[in-house]
PDB file of N, CA, C and O in Angstrom:
ATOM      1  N   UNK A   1       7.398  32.959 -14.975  1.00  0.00           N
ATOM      2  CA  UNK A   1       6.746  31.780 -14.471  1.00  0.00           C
ATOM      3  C   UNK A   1       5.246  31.997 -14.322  1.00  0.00           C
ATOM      4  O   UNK A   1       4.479  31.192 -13.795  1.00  0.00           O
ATOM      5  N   UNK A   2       4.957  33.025 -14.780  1.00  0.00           N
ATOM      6  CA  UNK A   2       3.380  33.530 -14.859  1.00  0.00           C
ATOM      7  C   UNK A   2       2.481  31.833 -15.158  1.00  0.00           C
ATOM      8  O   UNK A   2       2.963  31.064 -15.990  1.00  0.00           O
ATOM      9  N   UNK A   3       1.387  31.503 -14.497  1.00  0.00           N
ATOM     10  CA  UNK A   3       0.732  30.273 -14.873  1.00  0.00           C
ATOM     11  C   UNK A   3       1.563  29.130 -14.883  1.00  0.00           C
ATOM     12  O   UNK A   3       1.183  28.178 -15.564  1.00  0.00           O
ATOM     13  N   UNK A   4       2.774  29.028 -14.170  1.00  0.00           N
ATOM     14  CA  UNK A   4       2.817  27.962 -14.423  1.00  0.00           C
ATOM     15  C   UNK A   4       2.506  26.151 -14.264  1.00  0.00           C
ATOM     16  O   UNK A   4       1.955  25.750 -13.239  1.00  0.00           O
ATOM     17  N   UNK A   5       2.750  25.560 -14.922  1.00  0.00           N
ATOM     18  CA  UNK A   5       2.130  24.260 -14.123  1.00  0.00           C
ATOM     19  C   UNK A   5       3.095  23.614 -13.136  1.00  0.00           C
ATOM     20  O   UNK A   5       4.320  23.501 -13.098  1.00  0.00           O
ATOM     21  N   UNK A   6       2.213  23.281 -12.452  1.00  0.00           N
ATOM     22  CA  UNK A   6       2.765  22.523 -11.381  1.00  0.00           C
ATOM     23  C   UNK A   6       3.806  21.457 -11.489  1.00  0.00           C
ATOM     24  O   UNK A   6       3.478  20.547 -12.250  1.00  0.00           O
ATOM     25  N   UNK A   7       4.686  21.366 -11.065  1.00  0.00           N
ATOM     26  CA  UNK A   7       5.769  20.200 -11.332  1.00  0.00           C
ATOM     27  C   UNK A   7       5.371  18.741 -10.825  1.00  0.00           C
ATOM     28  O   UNK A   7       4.856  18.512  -9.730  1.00  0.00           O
ATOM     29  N   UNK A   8       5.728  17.681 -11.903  1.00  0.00           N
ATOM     30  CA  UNK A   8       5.015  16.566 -10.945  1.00  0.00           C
ATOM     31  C   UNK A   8       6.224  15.958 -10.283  1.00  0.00           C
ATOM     32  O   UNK A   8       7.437  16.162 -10.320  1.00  0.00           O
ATOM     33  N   UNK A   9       5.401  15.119  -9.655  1.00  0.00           N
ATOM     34  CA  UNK A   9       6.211  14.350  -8.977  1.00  0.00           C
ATOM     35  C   UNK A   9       7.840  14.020  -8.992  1.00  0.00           C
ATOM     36  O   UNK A   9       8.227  13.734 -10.125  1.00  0.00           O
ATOM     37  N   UNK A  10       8.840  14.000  -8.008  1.00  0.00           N
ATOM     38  CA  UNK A  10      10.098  13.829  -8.609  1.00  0.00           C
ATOM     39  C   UNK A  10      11.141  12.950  -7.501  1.00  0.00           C
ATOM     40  O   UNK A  10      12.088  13.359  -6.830  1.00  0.00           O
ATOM     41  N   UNK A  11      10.428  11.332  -7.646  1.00  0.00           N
ATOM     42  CA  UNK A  11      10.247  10.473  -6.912  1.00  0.00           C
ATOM     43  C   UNK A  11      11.611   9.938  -7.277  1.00  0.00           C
ATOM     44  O   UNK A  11      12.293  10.004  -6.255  1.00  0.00           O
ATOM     45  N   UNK A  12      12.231   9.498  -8.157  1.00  0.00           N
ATOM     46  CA  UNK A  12      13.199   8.616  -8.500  1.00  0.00           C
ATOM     47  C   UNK A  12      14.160   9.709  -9.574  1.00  0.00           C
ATOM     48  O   UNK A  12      13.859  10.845  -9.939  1.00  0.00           O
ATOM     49  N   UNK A  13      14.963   9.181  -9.787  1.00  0.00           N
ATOM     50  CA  UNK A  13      16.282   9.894 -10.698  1.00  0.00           C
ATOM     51  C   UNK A  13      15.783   9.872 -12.140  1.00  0.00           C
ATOM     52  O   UNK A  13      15.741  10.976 -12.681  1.00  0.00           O
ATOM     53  N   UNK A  14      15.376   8.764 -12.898  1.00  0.00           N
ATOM     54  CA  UNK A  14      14.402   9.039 -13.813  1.00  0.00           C
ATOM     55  C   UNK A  14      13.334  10.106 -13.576  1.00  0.00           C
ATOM     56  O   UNK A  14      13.190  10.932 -14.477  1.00  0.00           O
ATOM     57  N   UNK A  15      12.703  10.187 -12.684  1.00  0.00           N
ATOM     58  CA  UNK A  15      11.757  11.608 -12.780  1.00  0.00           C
ATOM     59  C   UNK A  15      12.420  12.933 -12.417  1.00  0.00           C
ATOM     60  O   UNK A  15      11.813  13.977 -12.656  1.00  0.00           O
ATOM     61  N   UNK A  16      13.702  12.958 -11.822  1.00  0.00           N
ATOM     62  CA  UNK A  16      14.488  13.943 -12.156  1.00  0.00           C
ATOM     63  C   UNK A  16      14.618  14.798 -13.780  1.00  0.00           C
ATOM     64  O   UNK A  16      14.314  15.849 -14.345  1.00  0.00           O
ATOM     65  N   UNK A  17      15.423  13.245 -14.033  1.00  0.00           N
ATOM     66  CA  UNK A  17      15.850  13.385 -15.740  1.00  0.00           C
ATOM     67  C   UNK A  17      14.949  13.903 -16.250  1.00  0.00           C
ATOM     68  O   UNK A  17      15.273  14.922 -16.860  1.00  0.00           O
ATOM     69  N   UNK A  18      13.569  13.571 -16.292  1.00  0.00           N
ATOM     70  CA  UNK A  18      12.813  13.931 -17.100  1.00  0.00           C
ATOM     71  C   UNK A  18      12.204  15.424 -16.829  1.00  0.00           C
ATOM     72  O   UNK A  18      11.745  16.094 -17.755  1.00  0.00           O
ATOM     73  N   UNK A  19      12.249  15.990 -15.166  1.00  0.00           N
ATOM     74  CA  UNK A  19      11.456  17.227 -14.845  1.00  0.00           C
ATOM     75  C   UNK A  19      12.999  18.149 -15.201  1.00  0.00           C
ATOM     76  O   UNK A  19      12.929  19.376 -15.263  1.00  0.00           O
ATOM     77  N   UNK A  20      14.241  17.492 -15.403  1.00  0.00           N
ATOM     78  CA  UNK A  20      15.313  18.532 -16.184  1.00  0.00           C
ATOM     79  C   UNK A  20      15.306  18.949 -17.384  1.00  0.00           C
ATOM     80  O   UNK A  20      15.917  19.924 -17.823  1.00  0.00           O
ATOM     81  N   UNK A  21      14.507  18.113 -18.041  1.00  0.00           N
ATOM     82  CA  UNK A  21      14.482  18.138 -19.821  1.00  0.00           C
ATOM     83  C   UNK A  21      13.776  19.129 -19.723  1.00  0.00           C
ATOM     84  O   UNK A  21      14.228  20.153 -20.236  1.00  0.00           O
ATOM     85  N   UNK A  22      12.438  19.201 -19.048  1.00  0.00           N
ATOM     86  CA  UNK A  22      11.281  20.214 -19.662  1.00  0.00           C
ATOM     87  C   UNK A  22      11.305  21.541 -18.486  1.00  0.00           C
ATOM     88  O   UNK A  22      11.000  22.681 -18.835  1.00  0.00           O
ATOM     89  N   UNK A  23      11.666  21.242 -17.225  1.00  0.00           N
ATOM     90  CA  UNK A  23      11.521  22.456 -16.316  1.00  0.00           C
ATOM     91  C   UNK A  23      12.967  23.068 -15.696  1.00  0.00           C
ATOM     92  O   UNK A  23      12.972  24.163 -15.133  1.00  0.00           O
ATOM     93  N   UNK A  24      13.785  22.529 -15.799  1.00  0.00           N
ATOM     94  CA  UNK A  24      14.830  22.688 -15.811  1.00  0.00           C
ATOM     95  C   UNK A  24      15.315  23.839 -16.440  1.00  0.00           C
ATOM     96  O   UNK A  24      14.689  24.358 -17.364  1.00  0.00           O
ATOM     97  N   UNK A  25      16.520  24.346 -15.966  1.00  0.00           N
ATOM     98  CA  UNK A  25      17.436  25.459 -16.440  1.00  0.00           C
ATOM     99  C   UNK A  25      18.169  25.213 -17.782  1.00  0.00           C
ATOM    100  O   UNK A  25      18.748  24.143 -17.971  1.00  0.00           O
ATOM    101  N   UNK A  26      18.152  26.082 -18.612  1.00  0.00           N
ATOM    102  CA  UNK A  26      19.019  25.911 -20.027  1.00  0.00           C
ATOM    103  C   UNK A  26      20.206  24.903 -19.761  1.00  0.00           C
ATOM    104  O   UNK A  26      21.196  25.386 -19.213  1.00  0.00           O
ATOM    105  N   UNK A  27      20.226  23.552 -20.084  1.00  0.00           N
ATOM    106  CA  UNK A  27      21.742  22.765 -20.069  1.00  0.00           C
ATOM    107  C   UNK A  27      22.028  22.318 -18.918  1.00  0.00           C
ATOM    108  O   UNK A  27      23.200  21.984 -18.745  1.00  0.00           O
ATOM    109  N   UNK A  28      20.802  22.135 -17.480  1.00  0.00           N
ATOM    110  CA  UNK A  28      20.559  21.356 -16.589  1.00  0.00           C
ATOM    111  C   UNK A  28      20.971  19.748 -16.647  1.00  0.00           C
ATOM    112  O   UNK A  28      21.792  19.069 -16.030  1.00  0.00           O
ATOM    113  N   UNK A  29      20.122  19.506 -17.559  1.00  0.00           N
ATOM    114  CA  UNK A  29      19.955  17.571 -17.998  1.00  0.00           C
ATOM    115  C   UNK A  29      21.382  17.162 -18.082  1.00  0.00           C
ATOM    116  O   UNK A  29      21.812  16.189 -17.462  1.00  0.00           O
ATOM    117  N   UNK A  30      22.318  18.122 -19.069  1.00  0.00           N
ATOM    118  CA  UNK A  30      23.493  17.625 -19.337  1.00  0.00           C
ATOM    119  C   UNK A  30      24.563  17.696 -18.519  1.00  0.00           C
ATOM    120  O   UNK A  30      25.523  16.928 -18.583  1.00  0.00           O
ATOM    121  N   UNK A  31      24.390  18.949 -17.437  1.00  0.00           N
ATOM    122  CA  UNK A  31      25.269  18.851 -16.421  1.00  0.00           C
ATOM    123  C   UNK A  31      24.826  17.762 -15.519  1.00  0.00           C
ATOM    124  O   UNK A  31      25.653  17.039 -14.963  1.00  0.00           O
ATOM    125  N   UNK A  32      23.598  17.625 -15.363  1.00  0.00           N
ATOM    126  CA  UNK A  32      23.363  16.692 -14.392  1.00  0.00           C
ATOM    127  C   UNK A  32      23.889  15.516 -14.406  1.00  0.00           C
ATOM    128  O   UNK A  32      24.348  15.019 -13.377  1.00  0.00           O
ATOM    129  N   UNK A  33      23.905  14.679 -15.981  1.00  0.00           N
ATOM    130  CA  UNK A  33      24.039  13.712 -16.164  1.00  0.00           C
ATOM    131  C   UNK A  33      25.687  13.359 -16.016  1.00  0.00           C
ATOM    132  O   UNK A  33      26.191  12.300 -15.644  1.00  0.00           O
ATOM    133  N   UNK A  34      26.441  14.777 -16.492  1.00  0.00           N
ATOM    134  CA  UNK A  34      28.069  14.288 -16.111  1.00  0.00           C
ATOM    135  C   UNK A  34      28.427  14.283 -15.155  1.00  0.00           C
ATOM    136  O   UNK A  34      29.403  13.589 -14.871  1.00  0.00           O
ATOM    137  N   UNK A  35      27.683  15.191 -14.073  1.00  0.00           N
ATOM    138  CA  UNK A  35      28.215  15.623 -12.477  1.00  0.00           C
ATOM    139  C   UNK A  35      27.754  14.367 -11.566  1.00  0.00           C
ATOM    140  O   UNK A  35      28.231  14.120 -10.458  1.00  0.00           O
ATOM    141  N   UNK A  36      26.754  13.622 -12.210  1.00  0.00           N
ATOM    142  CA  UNK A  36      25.892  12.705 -11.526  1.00  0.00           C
ATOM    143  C   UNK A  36      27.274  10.932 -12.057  1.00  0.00           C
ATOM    144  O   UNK A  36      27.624  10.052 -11.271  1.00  0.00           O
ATOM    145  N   UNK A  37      27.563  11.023 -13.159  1.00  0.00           N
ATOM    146  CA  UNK A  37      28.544  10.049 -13.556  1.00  0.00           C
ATOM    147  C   UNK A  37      29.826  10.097 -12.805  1.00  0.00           C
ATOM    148  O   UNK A  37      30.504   9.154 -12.394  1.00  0.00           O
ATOM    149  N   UNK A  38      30.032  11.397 -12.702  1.00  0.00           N
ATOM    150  CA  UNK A  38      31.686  11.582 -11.987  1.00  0.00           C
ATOM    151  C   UNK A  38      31.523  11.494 -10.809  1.00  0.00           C
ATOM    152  O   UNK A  38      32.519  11.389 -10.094  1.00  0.00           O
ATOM    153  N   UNK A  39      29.811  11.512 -10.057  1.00  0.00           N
ATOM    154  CA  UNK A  39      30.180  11.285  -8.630  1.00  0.00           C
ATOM    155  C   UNK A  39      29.924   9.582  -8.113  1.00  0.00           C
ATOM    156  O   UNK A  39      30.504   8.963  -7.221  1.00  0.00           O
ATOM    157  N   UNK A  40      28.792   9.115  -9.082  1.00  0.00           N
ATOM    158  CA  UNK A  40      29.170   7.748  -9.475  1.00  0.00           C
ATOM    159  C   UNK A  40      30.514   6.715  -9.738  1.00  0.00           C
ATOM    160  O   UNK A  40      30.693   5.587  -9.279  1.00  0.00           O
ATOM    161  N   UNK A  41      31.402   7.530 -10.660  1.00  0.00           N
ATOM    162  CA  UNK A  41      32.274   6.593 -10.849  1.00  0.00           C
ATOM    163  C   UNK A  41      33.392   6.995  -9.806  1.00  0.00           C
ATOM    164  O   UNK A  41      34.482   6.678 -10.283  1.00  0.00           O
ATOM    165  N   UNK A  42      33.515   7.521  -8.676  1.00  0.00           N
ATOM    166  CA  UNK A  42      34.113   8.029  -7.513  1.00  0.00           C
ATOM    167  C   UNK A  42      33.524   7.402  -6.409  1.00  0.00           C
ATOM    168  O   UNK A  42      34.199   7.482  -5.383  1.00  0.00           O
ATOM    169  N   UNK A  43      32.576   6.865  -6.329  1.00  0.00           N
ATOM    170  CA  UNK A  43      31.948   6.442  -5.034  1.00  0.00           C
ATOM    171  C   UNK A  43      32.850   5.065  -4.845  1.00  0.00           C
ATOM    172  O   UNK A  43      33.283   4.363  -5.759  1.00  0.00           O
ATOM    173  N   UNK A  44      33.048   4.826  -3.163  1.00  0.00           N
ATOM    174  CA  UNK A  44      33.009   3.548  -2.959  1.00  0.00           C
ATOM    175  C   UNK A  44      31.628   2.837  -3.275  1.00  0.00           C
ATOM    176  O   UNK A  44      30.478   3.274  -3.305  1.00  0.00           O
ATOM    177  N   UNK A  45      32.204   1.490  -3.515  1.00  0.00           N
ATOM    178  CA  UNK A  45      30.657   0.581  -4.050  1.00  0.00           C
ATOM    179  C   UNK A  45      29.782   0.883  -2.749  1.00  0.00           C
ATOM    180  O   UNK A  45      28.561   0.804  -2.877  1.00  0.00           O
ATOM    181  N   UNK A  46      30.239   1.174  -1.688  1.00  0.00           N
ATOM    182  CA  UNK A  46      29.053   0.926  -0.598  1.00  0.00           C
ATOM    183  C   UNK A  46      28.455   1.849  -0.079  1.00  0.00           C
ATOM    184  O   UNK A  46      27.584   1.769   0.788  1.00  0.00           O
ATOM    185  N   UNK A  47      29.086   3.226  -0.807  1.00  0.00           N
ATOM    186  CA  UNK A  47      28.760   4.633   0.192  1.00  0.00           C
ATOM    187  C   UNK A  47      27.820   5.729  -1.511  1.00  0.00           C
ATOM    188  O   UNK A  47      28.369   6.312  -2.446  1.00  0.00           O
ATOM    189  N   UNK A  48      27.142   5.647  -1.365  1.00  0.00           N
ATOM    190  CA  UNK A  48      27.072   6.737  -2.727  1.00  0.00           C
ATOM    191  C   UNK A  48      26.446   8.017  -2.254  1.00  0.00           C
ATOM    192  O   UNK A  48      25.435   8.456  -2.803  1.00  0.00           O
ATOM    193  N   UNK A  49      27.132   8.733  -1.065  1.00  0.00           N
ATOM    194  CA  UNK A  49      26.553   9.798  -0.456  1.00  0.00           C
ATOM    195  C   UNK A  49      27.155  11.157  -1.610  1.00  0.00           C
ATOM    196  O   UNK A  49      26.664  12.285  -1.661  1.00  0.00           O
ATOM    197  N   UNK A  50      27.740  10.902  -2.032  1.00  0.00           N
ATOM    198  CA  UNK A  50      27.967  11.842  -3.236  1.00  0.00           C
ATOM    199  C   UNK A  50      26.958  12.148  -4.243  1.00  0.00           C
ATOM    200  O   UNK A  50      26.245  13.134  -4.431  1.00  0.00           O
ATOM    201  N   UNK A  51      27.133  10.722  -5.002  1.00  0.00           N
ATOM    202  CA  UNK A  51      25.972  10.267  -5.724  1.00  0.00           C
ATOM    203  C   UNK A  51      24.570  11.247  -5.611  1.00  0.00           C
ATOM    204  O   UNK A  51      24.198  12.049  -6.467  1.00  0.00           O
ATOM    205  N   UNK A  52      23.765  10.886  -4.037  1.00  0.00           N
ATOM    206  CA  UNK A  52      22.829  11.464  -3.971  1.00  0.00           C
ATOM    207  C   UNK A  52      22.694  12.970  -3.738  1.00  0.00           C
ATOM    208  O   UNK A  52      21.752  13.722  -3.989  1.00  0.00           O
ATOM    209  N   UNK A  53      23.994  13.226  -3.143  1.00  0.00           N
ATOM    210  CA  UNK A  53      24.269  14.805  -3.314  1.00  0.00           C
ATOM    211  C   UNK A  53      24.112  15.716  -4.235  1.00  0.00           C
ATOM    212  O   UNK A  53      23.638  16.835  -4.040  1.00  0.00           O
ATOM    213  N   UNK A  54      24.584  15.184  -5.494  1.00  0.00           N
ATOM    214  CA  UNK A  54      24.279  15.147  -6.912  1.00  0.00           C
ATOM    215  C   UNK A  54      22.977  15.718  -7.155  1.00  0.00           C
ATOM    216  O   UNK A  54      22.788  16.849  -7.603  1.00  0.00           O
ATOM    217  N   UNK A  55      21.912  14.717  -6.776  1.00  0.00           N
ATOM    218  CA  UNK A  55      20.691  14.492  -7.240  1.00  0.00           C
ATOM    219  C   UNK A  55      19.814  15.607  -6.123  1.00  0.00           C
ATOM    220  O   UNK A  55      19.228  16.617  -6.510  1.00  0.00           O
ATOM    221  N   UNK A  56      19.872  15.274  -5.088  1.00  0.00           N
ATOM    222  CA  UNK A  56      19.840  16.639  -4.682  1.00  0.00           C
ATOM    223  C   UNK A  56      19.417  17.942  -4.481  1.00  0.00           C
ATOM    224  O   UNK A  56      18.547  18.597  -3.907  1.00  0.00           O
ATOM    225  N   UNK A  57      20.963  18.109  -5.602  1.00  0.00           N
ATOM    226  CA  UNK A  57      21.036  19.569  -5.194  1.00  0.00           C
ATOM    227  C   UNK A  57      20.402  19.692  -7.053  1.00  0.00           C
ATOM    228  O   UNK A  57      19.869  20.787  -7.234  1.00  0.00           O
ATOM    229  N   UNK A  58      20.400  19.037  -7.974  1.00  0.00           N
ATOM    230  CA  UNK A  58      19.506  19.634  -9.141  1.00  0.00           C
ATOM    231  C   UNK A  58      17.818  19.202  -8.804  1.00  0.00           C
ATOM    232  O   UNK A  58      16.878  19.753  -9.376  1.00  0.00           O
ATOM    233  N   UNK A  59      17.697  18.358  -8.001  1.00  0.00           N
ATOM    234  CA  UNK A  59      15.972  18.413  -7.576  1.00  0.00           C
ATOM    235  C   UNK A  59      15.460  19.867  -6.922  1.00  0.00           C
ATOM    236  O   UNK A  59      14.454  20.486  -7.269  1.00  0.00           O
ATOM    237  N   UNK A  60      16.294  20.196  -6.018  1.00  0.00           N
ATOM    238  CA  UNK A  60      16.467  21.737  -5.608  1.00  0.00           C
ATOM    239  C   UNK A  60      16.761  22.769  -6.879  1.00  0.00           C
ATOM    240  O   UNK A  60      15.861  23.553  -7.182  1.00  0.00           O
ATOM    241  N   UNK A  61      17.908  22.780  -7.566  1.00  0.00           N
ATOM    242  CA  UNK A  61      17.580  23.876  -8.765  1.00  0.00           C
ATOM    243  C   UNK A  61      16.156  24.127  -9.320  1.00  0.00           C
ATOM    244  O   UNK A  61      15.622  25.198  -9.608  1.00  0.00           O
ATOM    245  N   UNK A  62      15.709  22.940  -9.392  1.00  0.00           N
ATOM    246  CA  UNK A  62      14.132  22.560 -10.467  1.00  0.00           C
ATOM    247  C   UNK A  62      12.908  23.218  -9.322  1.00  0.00           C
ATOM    248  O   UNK A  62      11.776  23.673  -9.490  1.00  0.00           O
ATOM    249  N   UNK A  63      13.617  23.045  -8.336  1.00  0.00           N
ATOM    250  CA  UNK A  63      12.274  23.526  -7.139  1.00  0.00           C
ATOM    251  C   UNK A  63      12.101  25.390  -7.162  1.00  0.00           C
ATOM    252  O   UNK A  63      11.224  26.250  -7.081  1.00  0.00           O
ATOM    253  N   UNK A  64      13.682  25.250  -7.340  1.00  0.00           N
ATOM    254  CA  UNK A  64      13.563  26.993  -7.427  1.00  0.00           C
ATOM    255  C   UNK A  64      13.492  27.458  -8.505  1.00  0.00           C
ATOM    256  O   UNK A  64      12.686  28.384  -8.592  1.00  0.00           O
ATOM    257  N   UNK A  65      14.259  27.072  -9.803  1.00  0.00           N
ATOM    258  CA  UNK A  65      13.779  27.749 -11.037  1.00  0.00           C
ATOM    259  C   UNK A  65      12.205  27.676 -10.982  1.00  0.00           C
ATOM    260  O   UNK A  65      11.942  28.861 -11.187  1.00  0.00           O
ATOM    261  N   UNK A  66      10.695  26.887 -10.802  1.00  0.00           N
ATOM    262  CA  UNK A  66       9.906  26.714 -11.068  1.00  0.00           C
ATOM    263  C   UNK A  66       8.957  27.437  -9.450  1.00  0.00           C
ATOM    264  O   UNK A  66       7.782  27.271  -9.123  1.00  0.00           O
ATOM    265  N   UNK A  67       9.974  28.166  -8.812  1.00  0.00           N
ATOM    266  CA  UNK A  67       9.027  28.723  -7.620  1.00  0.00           C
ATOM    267  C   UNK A  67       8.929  30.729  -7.767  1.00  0.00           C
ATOM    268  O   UNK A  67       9.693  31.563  -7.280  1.00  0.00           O
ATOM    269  N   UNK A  68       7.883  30.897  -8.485  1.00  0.00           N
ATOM    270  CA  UNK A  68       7.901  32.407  -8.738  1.00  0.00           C
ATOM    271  C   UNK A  68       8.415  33.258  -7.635  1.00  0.00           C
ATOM    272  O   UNK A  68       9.178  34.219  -7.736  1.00  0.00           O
ATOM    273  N   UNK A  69       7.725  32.612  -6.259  1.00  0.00           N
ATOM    274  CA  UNK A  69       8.188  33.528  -5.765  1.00  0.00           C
ATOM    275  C   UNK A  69       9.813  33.679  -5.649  1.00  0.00           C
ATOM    276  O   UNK A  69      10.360  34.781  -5.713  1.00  0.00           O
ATOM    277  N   UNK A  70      10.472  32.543  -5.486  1.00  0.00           N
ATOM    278  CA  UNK A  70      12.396  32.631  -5.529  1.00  0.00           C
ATOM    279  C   UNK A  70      12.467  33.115  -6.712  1.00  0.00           C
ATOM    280  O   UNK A  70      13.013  34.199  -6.508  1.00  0.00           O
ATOM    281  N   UNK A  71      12.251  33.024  -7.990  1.00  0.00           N
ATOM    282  CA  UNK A  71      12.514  33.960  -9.282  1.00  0.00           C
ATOM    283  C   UNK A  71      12.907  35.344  -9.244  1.00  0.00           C
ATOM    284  O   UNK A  71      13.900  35.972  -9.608  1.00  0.00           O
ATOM    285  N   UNK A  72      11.433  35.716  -8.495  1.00  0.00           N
ATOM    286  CA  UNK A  72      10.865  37.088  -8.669  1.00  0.00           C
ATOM    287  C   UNK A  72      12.264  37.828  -7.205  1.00  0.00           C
ATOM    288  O   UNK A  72      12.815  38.927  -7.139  1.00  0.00           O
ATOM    289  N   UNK A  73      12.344  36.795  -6.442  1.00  0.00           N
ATOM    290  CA  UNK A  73      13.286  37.732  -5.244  1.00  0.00           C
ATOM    291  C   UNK A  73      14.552  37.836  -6.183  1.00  0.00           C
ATOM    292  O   UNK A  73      15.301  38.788  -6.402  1.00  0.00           O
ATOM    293  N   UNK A  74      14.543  36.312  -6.749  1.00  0.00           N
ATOM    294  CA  UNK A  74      16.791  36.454  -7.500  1.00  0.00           C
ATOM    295  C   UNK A  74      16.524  37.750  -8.643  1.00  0.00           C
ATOM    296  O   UNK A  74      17.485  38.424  -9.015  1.00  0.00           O
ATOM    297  N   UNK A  75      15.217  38.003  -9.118  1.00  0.00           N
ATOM    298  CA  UNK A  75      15.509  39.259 -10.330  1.00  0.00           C
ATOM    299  C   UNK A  75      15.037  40.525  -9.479  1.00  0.00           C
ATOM    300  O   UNK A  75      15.188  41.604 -10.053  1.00  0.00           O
ATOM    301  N   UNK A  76      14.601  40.549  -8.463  1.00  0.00           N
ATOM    302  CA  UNK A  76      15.371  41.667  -7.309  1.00  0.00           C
ATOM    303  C   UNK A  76      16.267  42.023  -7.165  1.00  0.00           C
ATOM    304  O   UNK A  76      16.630  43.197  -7.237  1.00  0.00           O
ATOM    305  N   UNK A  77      17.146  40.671  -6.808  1.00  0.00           N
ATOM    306  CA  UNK A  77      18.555  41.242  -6.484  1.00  0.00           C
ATOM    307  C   UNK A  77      19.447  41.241  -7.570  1.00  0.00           C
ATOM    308  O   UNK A  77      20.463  41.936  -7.538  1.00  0.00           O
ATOM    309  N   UNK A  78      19.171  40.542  -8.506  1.00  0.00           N
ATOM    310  CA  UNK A  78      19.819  41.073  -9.536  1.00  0.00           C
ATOM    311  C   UNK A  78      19.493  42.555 -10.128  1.00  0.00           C
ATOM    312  O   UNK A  78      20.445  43.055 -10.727  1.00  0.00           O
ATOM    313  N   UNK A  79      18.231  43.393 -10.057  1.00  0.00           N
ATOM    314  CA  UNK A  79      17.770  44.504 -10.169  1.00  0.00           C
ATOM    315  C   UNK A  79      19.144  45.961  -9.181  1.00  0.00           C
ATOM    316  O   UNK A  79      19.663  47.074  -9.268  1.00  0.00           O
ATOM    317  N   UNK A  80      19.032  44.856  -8.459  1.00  0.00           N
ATOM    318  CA  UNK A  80      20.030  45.845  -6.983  1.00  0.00           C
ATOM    319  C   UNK A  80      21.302  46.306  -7.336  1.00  0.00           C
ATOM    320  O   UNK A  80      21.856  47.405  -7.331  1.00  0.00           O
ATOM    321  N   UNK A  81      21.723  44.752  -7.755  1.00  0.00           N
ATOM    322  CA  UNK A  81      23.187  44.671  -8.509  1.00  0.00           C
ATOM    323  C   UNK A  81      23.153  45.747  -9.419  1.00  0.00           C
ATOM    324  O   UNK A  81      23.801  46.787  -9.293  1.00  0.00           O
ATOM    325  N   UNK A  82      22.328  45.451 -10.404  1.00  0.00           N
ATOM    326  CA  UNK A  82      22.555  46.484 -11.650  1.00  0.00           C
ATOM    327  C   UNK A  82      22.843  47.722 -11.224  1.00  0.00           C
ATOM    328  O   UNK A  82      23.726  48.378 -11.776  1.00  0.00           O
ATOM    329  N   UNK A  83      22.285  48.091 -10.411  1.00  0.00           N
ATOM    330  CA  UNK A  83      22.091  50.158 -10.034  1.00  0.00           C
ATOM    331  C   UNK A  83      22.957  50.361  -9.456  1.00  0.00           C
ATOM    332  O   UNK A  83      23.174  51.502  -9.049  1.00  0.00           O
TER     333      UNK A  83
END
C-alpha cells in the first residue's frame, strides 16, 4: 500500500460498488453483489437491517484492505503464524 491514494468518498451503495471494483480485495464486487441480493431478497419489506449489514461490513473490508497500517499488522501476524 506504499503511496497509496486516498479512498474517496463512500456515501451510497453505488460508491461502494465502485470503491470495490478498484480498491477492493480480489472478487470483493462479486461477493458483495450476491451476499448483498440474498440479504435483500430475505428482508421483510420493512426491516432491511440485514441488507445494511451487508454493506457494512464490505465498506469496512475496503477501509482495511486500503489502511497500511492494518495490512502491515495482518502480515505480522501472518509472519508469526508461519514460524
Amino acid at each position: 500500500m506504499n503511496g497509496a491514494m486516498p479512498l474517496p468518498p463512500i456515501r451510497t451503495v453505488d460508491d461502494l460498488r465502485s470503491v470495490l471494483s478498484r480498491y477492493g480485495f480480489p472478487g470483493d464486487r462479486e461477493r458483495f453483489e450476491e451476499e448483498l441480493a440474498a440479504a435483500v431478497g430475505t428482508c421483510p419489506g420493512d426491516d432491511f437491517t440485514s441488507a445494511g449489514a451487508v454493506v457494512r461490513a464490505y465498506r469496512h473490508r475496503v477501509l482495511i484492505r486500503n489502511s497500511p497500517e492494518i495490512m502491515t499488522a495482518l502480515e505480522d501476524v501472518r509472519g508469526c503464524d508461519a514460524g
